[in-house]
C-alpha positions as CSV (number, residue, x, y, z in Angstrom):
1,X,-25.9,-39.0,11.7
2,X,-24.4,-43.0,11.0
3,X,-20.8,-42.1,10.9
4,X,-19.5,-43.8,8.0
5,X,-16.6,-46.9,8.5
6,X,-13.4,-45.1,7.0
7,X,-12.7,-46.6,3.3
8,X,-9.1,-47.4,3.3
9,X,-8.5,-44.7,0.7
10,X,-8.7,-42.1,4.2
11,X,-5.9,-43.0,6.0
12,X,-6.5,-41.1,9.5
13,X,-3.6,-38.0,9.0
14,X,-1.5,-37.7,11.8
15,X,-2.3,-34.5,13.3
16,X,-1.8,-35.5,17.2
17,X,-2.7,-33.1,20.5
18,X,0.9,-33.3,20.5
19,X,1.5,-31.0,17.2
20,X,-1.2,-28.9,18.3
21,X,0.7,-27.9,22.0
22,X,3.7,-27.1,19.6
23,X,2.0,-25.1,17.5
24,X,0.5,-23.3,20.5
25,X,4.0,-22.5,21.4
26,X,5.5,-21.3,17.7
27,X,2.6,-18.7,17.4
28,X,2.5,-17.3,21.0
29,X,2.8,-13.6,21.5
30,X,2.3,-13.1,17.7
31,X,-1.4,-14.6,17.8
32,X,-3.7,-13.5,20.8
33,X,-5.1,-15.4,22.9
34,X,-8.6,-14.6,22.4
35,X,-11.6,-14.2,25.3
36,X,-13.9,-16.8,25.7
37,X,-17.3,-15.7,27.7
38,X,-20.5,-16.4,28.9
39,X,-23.2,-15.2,26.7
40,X,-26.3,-15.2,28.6
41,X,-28.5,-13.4,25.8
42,X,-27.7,-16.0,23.6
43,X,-28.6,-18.4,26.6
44,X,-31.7,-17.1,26.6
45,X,-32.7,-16.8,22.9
46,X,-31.0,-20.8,22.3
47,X,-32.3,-22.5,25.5
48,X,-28.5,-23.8,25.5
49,X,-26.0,-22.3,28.4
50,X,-24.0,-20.8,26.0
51,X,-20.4,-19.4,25.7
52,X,-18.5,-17.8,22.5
53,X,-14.9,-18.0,22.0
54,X,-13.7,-14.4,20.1
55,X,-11.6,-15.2,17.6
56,X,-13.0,-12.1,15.4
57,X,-10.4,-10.3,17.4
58,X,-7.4,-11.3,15.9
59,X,-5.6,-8.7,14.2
60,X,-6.8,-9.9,10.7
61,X,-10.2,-10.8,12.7
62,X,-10.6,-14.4,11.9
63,X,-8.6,-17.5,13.5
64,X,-7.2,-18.4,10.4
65,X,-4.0,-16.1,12.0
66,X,-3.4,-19.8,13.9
67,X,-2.7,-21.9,11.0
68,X,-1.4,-19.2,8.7
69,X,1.4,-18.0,11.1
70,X,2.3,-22.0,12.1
71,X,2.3,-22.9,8.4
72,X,4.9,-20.1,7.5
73,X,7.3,-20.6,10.9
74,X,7.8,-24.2,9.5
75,X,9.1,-22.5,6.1
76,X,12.9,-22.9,5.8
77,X,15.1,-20.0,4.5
78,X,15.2,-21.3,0.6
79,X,11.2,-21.4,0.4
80,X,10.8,-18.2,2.5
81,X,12.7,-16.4,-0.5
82,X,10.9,-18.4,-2.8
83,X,7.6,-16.6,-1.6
84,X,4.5,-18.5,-0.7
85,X,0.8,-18.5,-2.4
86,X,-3.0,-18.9,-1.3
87,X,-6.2,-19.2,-2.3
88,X,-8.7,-17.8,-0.3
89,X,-12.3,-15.9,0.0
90,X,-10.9,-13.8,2.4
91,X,-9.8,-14.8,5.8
92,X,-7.0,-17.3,4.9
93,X,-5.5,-14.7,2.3
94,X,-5.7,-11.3,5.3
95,X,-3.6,-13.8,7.5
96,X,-1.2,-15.4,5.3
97,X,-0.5,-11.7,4.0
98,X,-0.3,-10.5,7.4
99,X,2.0,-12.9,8.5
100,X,4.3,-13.4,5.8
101,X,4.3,-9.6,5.6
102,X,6.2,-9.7,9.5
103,X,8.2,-12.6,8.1
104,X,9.1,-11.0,5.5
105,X,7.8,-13.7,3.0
106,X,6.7,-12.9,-0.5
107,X,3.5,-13.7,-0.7
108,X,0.8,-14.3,-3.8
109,X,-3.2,-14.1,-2.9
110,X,-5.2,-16.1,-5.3
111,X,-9.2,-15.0,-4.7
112,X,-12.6,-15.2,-6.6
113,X,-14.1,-12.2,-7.9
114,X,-16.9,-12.4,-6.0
115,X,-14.9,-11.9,-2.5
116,X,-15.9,-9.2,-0.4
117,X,-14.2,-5.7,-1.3
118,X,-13.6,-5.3,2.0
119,X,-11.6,-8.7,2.2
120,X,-9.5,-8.1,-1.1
121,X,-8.7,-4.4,0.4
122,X,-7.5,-5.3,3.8
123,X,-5.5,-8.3,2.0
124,X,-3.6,-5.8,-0.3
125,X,-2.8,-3.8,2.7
126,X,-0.5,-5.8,4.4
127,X,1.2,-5.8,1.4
128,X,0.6,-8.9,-1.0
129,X,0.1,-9.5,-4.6
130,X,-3.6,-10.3,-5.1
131,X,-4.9,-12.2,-8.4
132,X,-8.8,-12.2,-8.6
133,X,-9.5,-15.4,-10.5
134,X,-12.9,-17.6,-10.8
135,X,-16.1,-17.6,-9.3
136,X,-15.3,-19.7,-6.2
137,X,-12.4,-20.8,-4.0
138,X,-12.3,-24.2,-6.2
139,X,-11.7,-21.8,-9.4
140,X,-9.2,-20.0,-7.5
141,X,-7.3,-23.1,-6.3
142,X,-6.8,-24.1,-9.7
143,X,-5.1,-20.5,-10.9
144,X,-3.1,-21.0,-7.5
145,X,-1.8,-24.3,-8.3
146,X,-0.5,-22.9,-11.7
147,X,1.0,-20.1,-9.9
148,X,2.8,-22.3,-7.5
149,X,4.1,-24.4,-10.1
150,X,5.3,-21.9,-12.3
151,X,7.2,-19.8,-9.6
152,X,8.5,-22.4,-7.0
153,X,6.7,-21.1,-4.5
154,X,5.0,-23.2,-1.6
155,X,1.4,-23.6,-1.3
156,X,-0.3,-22.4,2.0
157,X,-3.3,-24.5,1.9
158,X,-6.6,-23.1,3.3
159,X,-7.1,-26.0,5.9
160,X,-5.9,-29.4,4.0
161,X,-2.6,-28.8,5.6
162,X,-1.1,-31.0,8.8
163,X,0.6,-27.5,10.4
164,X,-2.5,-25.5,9.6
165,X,-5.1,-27.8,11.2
166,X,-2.6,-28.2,14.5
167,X,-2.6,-24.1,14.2
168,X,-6.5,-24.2,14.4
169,X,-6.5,-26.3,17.2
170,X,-5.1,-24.2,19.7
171,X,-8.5,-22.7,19.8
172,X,-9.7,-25.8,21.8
173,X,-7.0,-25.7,24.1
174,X,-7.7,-22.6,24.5
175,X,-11.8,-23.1,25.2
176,X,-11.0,-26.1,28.1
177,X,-8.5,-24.1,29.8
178,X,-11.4,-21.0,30.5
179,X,-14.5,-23.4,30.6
180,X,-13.3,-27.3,31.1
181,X,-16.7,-28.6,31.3
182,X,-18.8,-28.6,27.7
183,X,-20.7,-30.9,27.0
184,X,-20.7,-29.2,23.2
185,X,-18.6,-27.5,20.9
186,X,-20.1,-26.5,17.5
187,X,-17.9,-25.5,14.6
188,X,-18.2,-23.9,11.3
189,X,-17.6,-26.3,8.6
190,X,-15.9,-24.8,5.3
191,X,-12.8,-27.3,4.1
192,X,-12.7,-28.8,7.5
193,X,-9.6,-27.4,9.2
194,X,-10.9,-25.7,11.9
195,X,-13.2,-28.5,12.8
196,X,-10.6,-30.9,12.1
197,X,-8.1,-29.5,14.5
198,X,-10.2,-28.5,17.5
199,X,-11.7,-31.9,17.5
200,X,-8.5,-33.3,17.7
201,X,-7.7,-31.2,20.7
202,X,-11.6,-31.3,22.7
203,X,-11.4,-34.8,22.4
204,X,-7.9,-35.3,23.4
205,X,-9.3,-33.2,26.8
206,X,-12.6,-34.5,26.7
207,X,-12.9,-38.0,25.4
208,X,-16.9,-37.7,26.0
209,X,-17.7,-34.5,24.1
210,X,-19.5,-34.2,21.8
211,X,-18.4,-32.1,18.2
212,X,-20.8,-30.7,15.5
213,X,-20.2,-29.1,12.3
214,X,-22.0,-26.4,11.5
215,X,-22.1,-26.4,7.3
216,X,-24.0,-23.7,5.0
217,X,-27.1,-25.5,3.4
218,X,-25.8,-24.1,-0.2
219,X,-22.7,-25.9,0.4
220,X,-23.2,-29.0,1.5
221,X,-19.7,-31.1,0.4
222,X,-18.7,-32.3,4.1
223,X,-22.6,-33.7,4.3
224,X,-22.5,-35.5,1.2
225,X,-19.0,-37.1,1.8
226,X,-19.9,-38.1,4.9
227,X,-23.5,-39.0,4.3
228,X,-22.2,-40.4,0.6
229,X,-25.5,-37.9,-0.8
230,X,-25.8,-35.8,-3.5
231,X,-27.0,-32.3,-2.1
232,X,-26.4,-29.2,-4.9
233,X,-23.2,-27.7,-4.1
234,X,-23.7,-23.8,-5.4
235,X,-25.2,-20.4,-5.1
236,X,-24.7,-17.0,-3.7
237,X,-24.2,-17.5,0.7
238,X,-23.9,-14.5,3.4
239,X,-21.4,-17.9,4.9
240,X,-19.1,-17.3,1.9
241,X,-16.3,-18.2,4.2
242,X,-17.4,-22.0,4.3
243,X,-18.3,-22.2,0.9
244,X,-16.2,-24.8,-0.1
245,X,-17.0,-27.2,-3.1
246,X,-14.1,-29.4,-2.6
247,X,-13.7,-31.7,1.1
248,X,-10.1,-31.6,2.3
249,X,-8.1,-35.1,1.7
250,X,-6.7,-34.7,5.3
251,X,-9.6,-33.0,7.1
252,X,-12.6,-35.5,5.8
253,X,-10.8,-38.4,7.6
254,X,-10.8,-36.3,10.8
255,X,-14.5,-35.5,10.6
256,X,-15.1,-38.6,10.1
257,X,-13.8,-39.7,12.7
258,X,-14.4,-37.8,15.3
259,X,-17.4,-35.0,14.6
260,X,-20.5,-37.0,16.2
261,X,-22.8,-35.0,13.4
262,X,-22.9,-32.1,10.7
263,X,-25.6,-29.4,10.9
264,X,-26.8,-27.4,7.6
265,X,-27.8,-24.0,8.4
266,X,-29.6,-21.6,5.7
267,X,-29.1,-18.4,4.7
268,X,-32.4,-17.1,7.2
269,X,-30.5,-18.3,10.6
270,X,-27.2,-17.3,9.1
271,X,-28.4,-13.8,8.8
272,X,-30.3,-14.0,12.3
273,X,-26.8,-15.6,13.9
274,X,-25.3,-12.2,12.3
275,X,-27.5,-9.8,13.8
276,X,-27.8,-11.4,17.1
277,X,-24.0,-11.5,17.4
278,X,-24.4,-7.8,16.4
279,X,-27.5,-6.8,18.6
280,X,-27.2,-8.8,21.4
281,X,-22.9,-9.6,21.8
282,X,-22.2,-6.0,20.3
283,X,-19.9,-7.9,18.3
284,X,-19.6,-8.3,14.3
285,X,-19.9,-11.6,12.7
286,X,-19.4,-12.7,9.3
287,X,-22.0,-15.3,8.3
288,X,-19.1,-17.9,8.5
289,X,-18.8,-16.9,11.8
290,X,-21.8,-17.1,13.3
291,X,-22.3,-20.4,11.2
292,X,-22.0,-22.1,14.4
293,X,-25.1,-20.1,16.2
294,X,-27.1,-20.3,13.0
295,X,-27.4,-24.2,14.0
296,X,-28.6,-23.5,17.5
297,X,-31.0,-21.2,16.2
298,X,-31.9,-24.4,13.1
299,X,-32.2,-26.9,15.9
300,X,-32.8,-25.5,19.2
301,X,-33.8,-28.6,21.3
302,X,-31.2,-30.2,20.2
303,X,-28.9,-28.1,22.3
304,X,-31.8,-27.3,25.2
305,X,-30.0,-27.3,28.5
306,X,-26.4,-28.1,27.6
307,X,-22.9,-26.3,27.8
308,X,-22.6,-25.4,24.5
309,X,-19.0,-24.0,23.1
310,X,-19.0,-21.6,19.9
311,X,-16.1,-20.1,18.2
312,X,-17.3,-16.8,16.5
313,X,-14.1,-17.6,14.0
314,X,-14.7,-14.6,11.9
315,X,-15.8,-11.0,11.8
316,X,-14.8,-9.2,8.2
317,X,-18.3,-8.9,6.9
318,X,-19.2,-5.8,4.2
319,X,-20.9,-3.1,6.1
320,X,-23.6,-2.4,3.1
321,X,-24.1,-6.1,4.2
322,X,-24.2,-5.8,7.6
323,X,-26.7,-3.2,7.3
324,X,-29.0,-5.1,5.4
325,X,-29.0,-7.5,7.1
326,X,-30.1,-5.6,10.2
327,X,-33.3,-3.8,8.4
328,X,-34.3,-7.6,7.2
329,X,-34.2,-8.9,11.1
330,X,-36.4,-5.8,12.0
331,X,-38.8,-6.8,9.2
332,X,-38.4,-10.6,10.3
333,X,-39.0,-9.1,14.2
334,X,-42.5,-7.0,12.4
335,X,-40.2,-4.0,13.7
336,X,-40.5,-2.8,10.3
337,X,-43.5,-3.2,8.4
338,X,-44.6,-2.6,4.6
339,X,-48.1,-2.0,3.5
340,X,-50.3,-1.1,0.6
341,X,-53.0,1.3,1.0
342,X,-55.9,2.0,-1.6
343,X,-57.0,5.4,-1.2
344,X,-59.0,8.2,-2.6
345,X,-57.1,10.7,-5.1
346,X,-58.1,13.7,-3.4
347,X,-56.1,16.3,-1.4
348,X,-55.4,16.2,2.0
349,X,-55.4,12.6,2.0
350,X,-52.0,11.7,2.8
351,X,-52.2,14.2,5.6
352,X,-54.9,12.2,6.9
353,X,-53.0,9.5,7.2
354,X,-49.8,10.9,8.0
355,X,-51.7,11.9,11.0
356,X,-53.0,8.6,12.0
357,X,-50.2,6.7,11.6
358,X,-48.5,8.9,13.9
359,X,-51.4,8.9,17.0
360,X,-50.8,4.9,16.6
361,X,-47.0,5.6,17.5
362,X,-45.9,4.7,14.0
363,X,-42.8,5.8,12.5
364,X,-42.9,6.7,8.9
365,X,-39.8,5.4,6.8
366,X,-40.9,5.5,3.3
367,X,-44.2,6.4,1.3
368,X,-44.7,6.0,-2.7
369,X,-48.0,7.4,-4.1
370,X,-49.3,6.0,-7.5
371,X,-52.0,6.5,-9.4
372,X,-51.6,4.4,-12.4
373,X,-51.5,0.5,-11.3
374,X,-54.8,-1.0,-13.4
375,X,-56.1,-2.8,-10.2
376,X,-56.4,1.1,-8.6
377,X,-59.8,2.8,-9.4
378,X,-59.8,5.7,-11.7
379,X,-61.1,8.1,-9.1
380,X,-57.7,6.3,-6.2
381,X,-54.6,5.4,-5.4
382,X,-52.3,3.1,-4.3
383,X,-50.5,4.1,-1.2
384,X,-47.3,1.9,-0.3
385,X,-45.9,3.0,3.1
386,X,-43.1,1.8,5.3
387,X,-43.2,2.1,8.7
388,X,-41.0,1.4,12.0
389,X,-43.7,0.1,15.0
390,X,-42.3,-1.3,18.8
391,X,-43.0,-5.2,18.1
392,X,-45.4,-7.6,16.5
393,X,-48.2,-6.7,18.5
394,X,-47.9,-2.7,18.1
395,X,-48.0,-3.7,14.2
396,X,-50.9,-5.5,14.5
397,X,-52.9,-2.4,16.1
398,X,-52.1,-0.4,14.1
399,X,-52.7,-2.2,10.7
400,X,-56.3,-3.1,12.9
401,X,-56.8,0.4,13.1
402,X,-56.0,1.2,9.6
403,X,-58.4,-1.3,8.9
404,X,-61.1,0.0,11.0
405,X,-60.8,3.2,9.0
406,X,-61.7,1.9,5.9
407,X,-58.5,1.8,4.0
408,X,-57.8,-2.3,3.9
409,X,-54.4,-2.6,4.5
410,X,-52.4,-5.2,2.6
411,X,-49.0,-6.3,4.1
412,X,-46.0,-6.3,1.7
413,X,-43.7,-8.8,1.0
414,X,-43.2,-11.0,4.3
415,X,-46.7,-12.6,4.1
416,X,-49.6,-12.3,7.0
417,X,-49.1,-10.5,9.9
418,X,-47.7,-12.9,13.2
419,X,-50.2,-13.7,16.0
């Protein structure tokens, strides 16, 4: 990427190391101080030496704890009782709730219909008042604003907010002090605070690092800021944590400034980041926070060989999600194949094959039988089946042997079979 010269309307905020060391110190022993660890699996599958910083085990299981809780300390005793309010997919509202909850701060979640259940759950539970409002975060921020004006209540901006970016910096700080020698860090890219903040801190520790952005290809504001393009900014994302329409006023000059380049990452290596996190780290992701995987696995030589830093900077991700996500890896992986059959109506045929399938070490998940598709003989059938084989290459056996028996398999909806 040509970074951009910085139009005068951008001044450069004034978020220093400084105010990210304080901040460290206001939310310690109330945020935890997260593991960061060699991942060697990853290594392996990236060709980068990688390590992930787990900020999916905060208490609300994202690191937007950092900001939220440093935000509200700087409250003073007239806007505490004044109550704050949020807008939010889901992350930002858990830990504003959370934290005004132990405050004791009133606190009003603005978030779009189409958030998780399982995020606008765990935000009622700690005990906030949650308005669902809009189809995005930009929708909600408007129906926040209102709220804000018409109660007197102070905003707790998502990440275009000086205390909440030096809040998410104290990851970085954090990262140097267990591995001081990356040559990378690679950070999910939403409204820019988290980027914005641990930038400031790498490079403040590491003038010669390099920081990419990790943004969803769906929404691609940061890119076209910065790039001054025109992508389509829209549509349904597994990273619906970073699907921001609007760029932060404070956080854009920061990127700017300091983020060397800004990856987009679609929805297939966002869903493989997911499961590998799950398979491989025995850890859960949401697609927001594996965003920053998903472009290692988009541009792997990129990354060959270097010290690469990750923050997995969120884990609330709907189960029913989660799981389908896993069965469409295993059909990615040919672990799970779908075929159609033509077959002779007669009895005993599906015994037959039944059988065979089951001498090739096949697994049978799912069968449907019909007789009435107009491409079927009068005299056959079709025969869809779905089964579970060992890898690509026990897949290809057995839909070889199935050929060999005269039955012409057809694969299903993920194209040819891999060499």
């Amino acid at each position: 990427m040509v970074r951009q010269s910085l139009p005068e309307s951008e001044p450069f905020v004034t978020v220093t190391i400084s105010d990210i060391e304080a901040a460290r110190r206001v939310i310690a022993g109330a945020v935890l101080r997260t593991p960061m660890l060699p991942a060697p699996r990853l290594s392996a599958l990236t060709g980068a030496e990688v390590f992930v910083k787990y900020e999916n085990l905060q208490v609300t299981n994202s690191f937007k704890d950092r900001g939220a809780l440093n935000k509200l300390s700087s409250l003073t005793e007239a806007e505490r009782g004044r109550g704050v309010v949020a807008m939010s997919a889901g992350n930002h509202a858990q830990s504003v709730a959370y934290h005004a909850a132990r405050l004791g701060i009133p606190a009003t979640i603005v978030m779009p219909v189409t958030t998780p259940h399982v995020k606008v759950a765990a935000t009622r539970s700690h005990g906030a008042e949650v308005v669902l409002y809009g189809e995005t975060v930009a929708d909600a921020q408007a129906r926040c604003e209102a709220i804000q004006a018409e109660r007197g209540m102070t905003l707790v901006h998502p990440y275009d907010d000086e205390k909440v970016i030096a809040g998410q910096g104290t990851i970085a700080l954090e990262m140097f002090e267990d591995v001081p020698d990356l040559d990378m860090m690679v950070i999910p890219i939403g409204g820019g605070g988290l980027i914005s903040g641990n930038a400031i801190a790498a490079k403040a520790r590491n003038p010669k690092i390099e920081v990419i952005g990790a943004e969803a290809l769906l929404y691609p504001a940061v890119w076209n800021a910065l790039e001054h393009g025109n992508r389509p900014v829209g549509g349904p994302t597994l990273a619906e944590g970073i699907a921001v329409k609007n760029v932060g006023k404070l956080t854009l000059p920061i990127i700017r400034e300091l983020v060397s380049d800004v990856i987009l990452v679609d929805e297939a290596h966002l869903e493989r980041a997911v499961n590998a996190y799950l398979t491989l780290q025995k850890t859960m992701a949401e697609g927001a926070g594996a965003a920053g995987l998903a472009a290692l696995f988009a541009e792997p030589v990129r990354f060959k060989g270097k010290r690469v830093g990750l923050i997995l900077c969120g884990g609330n991700i709907d189960p029913r999600i989660l799981a389908s996500i896993m069965v469409r890896e295993l059909e990615r992986e040919t672990r799970i194949v779908a075929f159609r059959l033509i077959i002779p109506d007669q009895p005993g045929v599906l015994g037959i094959i039944a059988t065979r399938l089951g001498q090739l070490g096949a697994n049978i998940l799912e069968v449907e039988h019909r007789r009435l598709l107009l491409d079927v003989p009068a005299k056959g059938a079709s025969l869809d089946v779905t089964i579970e084989t060992r890898d690509a290459a026990h897949a290809r056996e057995v839909m070889a042997a199935l050929d060999a028996d005269g039955y012409k398999p057809k694969r299903l909806g993920s194209g040819p079979m891999p060499d």
